[in-house]
N, CA and C of each residue as an Amber inpcrd file, in Angstrom:
protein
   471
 -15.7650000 -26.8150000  19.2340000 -14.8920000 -26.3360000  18.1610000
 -13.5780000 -27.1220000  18.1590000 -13.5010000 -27.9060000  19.0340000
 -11.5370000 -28.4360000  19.5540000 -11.8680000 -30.0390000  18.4490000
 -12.9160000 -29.9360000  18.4420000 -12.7090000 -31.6390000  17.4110000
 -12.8420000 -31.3520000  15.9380000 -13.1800000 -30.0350000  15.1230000
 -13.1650000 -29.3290000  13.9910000 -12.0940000 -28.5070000  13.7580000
 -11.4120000 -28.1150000  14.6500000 -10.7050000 -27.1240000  14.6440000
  -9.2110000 -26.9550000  15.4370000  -8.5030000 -26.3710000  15.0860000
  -6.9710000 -26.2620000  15.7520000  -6.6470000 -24.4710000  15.6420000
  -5.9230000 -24.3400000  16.8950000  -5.1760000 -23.1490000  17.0400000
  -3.7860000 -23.3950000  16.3390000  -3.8190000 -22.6080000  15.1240000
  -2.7360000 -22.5850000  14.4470000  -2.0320000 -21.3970000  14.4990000
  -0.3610000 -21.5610000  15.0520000   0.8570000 -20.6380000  15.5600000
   0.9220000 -20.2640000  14.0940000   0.9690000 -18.6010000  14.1840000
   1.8890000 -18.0820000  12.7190000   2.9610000 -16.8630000  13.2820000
   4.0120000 -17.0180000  12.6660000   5.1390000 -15.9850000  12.7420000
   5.3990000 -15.2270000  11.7050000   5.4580000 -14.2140000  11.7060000
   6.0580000 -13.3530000  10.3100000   6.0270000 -12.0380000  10.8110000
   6.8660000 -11.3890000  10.1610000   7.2030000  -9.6160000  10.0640000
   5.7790000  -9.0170000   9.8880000   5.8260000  -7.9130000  11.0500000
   4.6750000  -7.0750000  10.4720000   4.8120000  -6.0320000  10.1850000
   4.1480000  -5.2270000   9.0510000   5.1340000  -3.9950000   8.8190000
   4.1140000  -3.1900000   9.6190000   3.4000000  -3.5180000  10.1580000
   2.2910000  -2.1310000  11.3020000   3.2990000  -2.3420000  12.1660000
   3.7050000  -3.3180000  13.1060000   4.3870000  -2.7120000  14.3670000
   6.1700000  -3.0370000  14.1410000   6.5750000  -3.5950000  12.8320000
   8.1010000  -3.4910000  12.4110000   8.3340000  -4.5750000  13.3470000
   8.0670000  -5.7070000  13.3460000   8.6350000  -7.0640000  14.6470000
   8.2340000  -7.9500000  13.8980000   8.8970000  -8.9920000  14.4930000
   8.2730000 -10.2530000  14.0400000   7.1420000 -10.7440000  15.1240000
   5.8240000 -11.0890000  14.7290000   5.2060000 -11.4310000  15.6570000
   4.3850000 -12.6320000  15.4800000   3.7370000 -13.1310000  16.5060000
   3.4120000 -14.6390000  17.1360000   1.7610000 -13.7910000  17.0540000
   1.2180000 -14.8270000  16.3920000  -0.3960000 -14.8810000  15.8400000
  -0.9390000 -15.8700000  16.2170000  -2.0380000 -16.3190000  17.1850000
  -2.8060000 -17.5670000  17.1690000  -4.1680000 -17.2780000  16.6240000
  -4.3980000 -18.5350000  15.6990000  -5.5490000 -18.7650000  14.8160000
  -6.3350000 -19.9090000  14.7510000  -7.7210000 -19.9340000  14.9540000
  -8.7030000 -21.0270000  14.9220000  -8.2730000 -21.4050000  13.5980000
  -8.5900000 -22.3790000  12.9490000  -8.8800000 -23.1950000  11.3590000
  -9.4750000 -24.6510000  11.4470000  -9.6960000 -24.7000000  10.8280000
 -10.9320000 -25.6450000  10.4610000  -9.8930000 -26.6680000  10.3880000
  -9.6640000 -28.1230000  10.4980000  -9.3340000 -29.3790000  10.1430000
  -9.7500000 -29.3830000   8.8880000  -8.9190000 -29.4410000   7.7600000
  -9.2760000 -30.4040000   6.1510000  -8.8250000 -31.5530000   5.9760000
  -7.5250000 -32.1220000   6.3750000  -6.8970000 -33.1110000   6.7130000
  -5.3960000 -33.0270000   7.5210000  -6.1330000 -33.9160000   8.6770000
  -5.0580000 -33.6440000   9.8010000  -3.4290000 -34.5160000   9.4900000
  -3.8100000 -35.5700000   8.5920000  -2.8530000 -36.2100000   8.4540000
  -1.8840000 -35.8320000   7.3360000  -2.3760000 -34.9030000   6.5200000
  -1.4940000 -34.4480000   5.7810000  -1.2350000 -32.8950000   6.0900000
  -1.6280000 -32.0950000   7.4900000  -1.6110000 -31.5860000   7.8260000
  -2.1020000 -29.6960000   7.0270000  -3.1770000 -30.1630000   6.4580000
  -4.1470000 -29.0300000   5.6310000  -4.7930000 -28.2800000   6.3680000
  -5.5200000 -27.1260000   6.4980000  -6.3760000 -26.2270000   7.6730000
  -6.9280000 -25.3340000   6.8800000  -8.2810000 -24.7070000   6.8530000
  -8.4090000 -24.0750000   6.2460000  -9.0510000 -22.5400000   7.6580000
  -8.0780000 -21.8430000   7.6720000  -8.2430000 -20.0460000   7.9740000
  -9.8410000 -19.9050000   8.4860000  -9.7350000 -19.9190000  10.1220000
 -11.5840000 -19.2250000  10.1580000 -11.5650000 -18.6270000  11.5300000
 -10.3820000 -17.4890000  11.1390000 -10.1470000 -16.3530000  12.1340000
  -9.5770000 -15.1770000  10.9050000  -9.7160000 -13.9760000  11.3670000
  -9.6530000 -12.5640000  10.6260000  -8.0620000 -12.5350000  11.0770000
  -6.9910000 -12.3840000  10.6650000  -5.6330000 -11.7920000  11.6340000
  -5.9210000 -10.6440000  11.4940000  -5.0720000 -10.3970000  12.2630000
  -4.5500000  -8.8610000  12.9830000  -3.3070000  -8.3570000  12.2010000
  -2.4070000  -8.8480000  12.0250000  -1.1730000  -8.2060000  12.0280000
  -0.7700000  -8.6570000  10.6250000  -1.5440000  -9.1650000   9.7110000
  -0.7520000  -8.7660000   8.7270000   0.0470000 -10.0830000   7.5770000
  -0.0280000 -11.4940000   8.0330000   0.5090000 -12.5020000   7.3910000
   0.0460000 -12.9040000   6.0490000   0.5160000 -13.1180000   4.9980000
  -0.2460000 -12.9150000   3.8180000  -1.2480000 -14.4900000   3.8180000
  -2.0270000 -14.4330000   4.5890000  -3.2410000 -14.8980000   3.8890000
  -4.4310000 -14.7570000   4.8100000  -5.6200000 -15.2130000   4.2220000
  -6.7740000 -14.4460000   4.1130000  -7.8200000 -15.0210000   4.8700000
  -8.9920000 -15.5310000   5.6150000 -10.1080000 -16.1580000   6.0000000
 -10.6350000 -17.1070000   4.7500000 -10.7050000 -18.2990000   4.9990000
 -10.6800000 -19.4460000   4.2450000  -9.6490000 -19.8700000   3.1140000
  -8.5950000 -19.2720000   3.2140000  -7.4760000 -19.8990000   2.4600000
  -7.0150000 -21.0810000   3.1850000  -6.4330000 -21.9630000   2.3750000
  -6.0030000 -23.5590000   2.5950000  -4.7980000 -23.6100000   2.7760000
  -4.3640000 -24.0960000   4.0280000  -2.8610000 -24.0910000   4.4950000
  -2.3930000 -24.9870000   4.8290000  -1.0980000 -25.2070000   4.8090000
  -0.4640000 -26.4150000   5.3780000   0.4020000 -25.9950000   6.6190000
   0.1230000 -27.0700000   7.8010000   0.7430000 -26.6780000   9.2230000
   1.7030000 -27.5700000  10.0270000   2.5330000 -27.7940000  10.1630000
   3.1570000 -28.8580000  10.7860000   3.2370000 -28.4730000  12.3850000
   3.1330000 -29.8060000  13.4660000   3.1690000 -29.6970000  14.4370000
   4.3400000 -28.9590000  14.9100000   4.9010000 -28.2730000  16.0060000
   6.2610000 -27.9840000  16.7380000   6.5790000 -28.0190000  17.7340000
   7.2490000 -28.7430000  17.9230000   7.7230000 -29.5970000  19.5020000
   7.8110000 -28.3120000  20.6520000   8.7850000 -27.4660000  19.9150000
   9.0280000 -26.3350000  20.4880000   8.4430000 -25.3410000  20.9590000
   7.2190000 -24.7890000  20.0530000   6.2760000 -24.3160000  19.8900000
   4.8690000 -24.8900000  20.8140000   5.0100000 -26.3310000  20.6780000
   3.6250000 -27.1420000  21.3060000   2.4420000 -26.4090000  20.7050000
   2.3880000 -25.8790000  19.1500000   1.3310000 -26.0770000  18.2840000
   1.6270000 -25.8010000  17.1120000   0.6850000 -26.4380000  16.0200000
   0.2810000 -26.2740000  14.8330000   1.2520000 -25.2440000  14.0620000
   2.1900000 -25.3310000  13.0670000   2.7310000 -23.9380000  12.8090000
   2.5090000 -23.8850000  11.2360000   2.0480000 -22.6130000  10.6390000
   1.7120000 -22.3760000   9.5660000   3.0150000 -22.4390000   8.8230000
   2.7720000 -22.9220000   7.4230000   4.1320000 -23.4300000   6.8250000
   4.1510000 -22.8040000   5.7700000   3.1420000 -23.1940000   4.8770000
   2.7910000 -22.5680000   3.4100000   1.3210000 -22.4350000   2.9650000
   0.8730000 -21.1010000   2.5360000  -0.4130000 -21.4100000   2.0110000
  -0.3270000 -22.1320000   0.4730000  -1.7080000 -23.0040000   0.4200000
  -1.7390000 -23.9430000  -0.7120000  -3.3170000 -23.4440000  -1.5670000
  -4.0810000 -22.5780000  -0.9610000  -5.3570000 -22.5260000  -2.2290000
  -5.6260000 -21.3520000  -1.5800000  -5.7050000 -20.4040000  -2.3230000
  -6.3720000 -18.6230000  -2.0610000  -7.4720000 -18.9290000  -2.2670000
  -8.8390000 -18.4570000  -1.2950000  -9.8490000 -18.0700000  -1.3670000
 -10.7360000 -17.3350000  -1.8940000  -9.3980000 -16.0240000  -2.2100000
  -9.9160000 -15.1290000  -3.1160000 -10.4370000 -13.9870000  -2.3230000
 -10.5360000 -14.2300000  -0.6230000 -11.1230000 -13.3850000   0.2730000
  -9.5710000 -12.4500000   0.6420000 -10.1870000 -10.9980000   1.2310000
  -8.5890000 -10.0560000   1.5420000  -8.4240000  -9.8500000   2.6620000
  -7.6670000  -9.1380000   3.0580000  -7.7120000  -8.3970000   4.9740000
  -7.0290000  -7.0490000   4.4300000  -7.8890000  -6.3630000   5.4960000
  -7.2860000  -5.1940000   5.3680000  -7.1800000  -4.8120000   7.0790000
  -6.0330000  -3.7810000   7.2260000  -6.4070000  -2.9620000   8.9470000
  -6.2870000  -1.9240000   8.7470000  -7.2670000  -1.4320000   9.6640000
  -7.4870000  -0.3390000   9.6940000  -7.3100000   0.1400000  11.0760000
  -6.3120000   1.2560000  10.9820000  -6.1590000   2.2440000  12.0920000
  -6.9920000   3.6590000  12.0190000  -7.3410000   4.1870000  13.4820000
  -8.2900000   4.9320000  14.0860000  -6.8780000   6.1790000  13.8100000
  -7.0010000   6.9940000  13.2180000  -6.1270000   8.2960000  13.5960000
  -6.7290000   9.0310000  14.5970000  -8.1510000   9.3730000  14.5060000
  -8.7090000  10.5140000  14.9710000  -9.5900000   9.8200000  16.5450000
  -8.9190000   9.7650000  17.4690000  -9.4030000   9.4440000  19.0560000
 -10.5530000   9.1290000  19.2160000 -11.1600000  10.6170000  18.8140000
 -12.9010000  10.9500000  19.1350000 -13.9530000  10.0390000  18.1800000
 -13.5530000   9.6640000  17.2250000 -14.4700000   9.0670000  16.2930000
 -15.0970000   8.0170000  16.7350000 -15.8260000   7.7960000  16.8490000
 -16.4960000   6.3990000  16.9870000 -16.1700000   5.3170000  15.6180000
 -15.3750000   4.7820000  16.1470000 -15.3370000   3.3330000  14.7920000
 -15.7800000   2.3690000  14.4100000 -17.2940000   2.4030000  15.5200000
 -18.1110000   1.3000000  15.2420000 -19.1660000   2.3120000  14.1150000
 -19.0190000   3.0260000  13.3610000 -19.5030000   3.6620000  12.3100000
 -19.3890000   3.4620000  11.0990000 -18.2340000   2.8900000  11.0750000
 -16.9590000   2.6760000   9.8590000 -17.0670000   1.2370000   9.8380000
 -17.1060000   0.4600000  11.1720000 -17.4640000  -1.0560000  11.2850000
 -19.2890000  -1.1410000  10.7230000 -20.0230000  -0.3040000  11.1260000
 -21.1200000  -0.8210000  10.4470000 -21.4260000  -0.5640000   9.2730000
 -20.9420000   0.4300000   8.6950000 -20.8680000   0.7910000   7.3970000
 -20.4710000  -0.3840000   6.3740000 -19.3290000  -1.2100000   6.7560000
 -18.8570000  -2.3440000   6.1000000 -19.5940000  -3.3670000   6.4660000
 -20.8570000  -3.6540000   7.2060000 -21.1000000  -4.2550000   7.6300000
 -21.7120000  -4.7720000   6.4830000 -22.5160000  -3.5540000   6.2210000
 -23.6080000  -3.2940000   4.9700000 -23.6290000  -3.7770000   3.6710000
 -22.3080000  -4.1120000   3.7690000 -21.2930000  -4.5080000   2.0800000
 -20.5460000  -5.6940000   2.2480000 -21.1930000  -6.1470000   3.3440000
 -20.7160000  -7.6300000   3.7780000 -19.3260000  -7.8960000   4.1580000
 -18.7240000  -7.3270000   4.7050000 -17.3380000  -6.7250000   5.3580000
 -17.7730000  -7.0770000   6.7430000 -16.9990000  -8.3750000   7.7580000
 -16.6780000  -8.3100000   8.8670000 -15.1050000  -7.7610000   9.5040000
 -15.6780000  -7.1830000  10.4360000 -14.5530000  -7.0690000  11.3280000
 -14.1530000  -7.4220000  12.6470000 -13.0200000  -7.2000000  13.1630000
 -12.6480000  -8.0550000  14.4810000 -11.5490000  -6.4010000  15.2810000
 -12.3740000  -6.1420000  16.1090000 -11.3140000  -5.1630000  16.6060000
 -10.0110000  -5.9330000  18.0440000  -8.9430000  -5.3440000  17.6610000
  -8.0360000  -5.5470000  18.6450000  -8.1570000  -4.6460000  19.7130000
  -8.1250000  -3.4430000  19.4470000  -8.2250000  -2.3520000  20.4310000
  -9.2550000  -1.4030000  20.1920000  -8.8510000  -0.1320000  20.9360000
  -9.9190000   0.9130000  20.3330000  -9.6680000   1.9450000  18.9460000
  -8.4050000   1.4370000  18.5010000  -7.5440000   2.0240000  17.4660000
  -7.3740000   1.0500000  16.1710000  -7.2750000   0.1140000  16.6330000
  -6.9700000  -0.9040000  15.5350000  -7.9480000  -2.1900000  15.2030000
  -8.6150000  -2.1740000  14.1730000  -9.3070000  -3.4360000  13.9140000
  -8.7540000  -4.3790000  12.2640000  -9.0640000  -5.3300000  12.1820000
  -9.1750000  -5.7820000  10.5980000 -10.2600000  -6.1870000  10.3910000
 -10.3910000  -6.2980000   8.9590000 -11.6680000  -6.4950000   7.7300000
 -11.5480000  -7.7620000   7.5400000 -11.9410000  -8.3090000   7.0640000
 -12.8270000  -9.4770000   5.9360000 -13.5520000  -8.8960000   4.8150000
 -13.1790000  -8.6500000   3.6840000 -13.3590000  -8.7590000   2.3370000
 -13.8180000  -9.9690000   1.2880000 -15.2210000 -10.7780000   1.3940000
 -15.1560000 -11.6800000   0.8880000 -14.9820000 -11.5000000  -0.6950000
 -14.6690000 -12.5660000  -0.9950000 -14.2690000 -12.6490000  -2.8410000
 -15.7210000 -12.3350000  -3.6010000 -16.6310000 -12.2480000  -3.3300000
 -17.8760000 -11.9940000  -4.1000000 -18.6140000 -10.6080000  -3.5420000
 -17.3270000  -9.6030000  -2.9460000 -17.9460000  -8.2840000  -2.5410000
 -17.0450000  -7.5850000  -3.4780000 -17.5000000  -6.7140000  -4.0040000
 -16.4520000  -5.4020000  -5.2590000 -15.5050000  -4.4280000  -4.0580000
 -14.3420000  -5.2810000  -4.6790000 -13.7530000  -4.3850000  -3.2890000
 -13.8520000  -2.9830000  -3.8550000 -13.4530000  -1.9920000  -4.9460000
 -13.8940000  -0.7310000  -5.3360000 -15.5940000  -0.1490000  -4.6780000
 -15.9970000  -1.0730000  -4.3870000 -17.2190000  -0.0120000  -3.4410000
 -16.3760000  -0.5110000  -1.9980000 -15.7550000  -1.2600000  -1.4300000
 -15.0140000  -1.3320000   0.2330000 -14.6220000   0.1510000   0.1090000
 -13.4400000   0.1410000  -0.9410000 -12.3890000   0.9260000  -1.3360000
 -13.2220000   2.7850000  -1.0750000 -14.6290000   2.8060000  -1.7410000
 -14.9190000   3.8170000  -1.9020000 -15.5790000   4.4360000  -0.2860000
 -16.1600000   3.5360000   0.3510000 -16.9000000   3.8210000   1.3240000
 -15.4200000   3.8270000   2.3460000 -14.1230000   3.2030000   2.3170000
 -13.4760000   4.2720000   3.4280000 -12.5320000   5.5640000   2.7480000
 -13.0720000   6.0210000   1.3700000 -11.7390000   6.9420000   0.5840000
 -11.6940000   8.1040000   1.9100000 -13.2450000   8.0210000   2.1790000
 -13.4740000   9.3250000   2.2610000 -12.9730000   9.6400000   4.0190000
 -13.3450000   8.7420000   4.9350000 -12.6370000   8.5060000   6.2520000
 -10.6830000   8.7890000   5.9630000 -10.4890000   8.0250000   4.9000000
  -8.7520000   8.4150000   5.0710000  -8.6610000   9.6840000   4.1280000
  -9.3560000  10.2410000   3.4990000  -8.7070000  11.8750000   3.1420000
  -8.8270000  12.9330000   3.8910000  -9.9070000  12.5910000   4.9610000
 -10.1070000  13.5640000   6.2960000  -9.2760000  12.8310000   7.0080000
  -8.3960000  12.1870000   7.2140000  -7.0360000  11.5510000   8.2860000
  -7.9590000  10.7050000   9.3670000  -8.9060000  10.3590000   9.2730000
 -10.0700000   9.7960000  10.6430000  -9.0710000   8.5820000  10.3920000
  -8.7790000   7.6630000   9.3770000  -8.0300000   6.1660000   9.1830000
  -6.8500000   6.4720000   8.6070000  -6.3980000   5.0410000   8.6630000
  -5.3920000   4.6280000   7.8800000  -5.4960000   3.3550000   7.3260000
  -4.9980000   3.0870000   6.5180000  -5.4130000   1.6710000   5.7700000
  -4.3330000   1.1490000   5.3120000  -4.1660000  -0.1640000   5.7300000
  -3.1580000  -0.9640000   4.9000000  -3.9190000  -2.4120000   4.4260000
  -3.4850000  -2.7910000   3.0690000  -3.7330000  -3.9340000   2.5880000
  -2.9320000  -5.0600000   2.6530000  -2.4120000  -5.8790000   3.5440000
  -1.2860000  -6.7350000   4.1130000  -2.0820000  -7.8280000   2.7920000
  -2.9500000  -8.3520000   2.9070000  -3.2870000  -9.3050000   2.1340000
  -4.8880000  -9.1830000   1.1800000  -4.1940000  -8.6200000  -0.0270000
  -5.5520000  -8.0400000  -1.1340000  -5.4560000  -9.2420000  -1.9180000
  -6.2220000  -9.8110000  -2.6700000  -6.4110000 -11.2340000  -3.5610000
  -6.4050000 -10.2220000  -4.8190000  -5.9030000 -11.4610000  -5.8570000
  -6.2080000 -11.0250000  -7.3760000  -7.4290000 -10.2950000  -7.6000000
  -8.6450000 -11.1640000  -7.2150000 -10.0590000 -10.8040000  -7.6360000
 -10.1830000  -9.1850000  -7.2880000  -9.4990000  -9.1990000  -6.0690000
 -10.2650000  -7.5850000  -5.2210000  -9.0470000  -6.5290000  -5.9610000
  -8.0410000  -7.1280000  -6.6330000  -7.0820000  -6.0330000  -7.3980000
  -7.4270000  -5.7850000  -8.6830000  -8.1810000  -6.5670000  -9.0190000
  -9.2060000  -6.5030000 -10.2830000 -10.1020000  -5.5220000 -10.6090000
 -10.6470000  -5.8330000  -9.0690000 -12.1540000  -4.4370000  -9.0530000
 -11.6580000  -3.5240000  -9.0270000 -10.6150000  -2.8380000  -8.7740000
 -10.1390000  -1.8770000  -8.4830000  -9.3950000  -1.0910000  -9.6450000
  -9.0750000  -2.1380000 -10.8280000  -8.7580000  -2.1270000 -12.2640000
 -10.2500000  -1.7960000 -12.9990000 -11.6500000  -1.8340000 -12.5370000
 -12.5800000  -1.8560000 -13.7670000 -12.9610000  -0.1150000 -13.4310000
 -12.8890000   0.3530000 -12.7390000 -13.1760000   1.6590000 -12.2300000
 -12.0120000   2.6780000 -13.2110000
């Protein structure tokens, strides 16, 4: 993966834990010399962009890697995280459920995971299959990074 790919440093505010925080991310090489990457890790915390969006990264001396600068082409894919309210639940239930609808996820802990929403899934059926987990308090849901397309589906309903 180290001759396709770079660990790319991202910094930004997260509003789940209120800090600024330090993110490392696989991405694909598009062109190293003009320093392009394209996203092929899920984040965690929240930076607005998405699994296969096109970014630009400049090296940092300081840093000693890759640092995300600006995204340059939306994918059209979203992230969402989702927090565990309820202890007892099993959340690999809720993970396979999305599985089903072509929704990956990546858990951090036993409380907190994020989604993958690709651009050719209706996010209004994502949307519907967890309403029902967050009106019984089992989740919580935040959309740090929803694409046009998936704010769309959510307009035809």
């Amino acid at each position: 993966m180290q001759e396709t790919h770079k660990k790319i440093l991202f910094k930004y505010y997260s509003t789940y834990l209120e800090e600024i925080v330090s993110e490392t991310m696989w991405a694909e090489i598009v062109d190293l010399e003009k320093g392009y990457f394209k996203l092929d890790n899920i984040p965690f915390f929240g930076p607005l962009i998405a699994t296969d969006d096109i970014f630009r990264a400049e090296y940092d001396e300081n840093e000693k890697f890759f640092m995300h600068k600006e995204t340059i082409e939306s994918s059209g894919n979203s992230i969402l995280q989702i927090l565990l309210l309820e202890k007892e639940f099993d959340k690999e239930i809720i993970i396979e459920k999305l599985k089903t609808i072509n929704c990956i996820s990546e858990s951090l802990n036993d409380t907190f995971f994020a989604v993958e929403v690709v651009k050719n899934t209706d996010y209004s059926i994502v949307k519907s299959v967890l309403a029902e987990y967050e009106s019984n308090s089992i989740i919580e849901i935040e959309e740090p990074c929803l694409s046009d397309k998936h704010r769309t589906d959510l307009l035809k309903n």
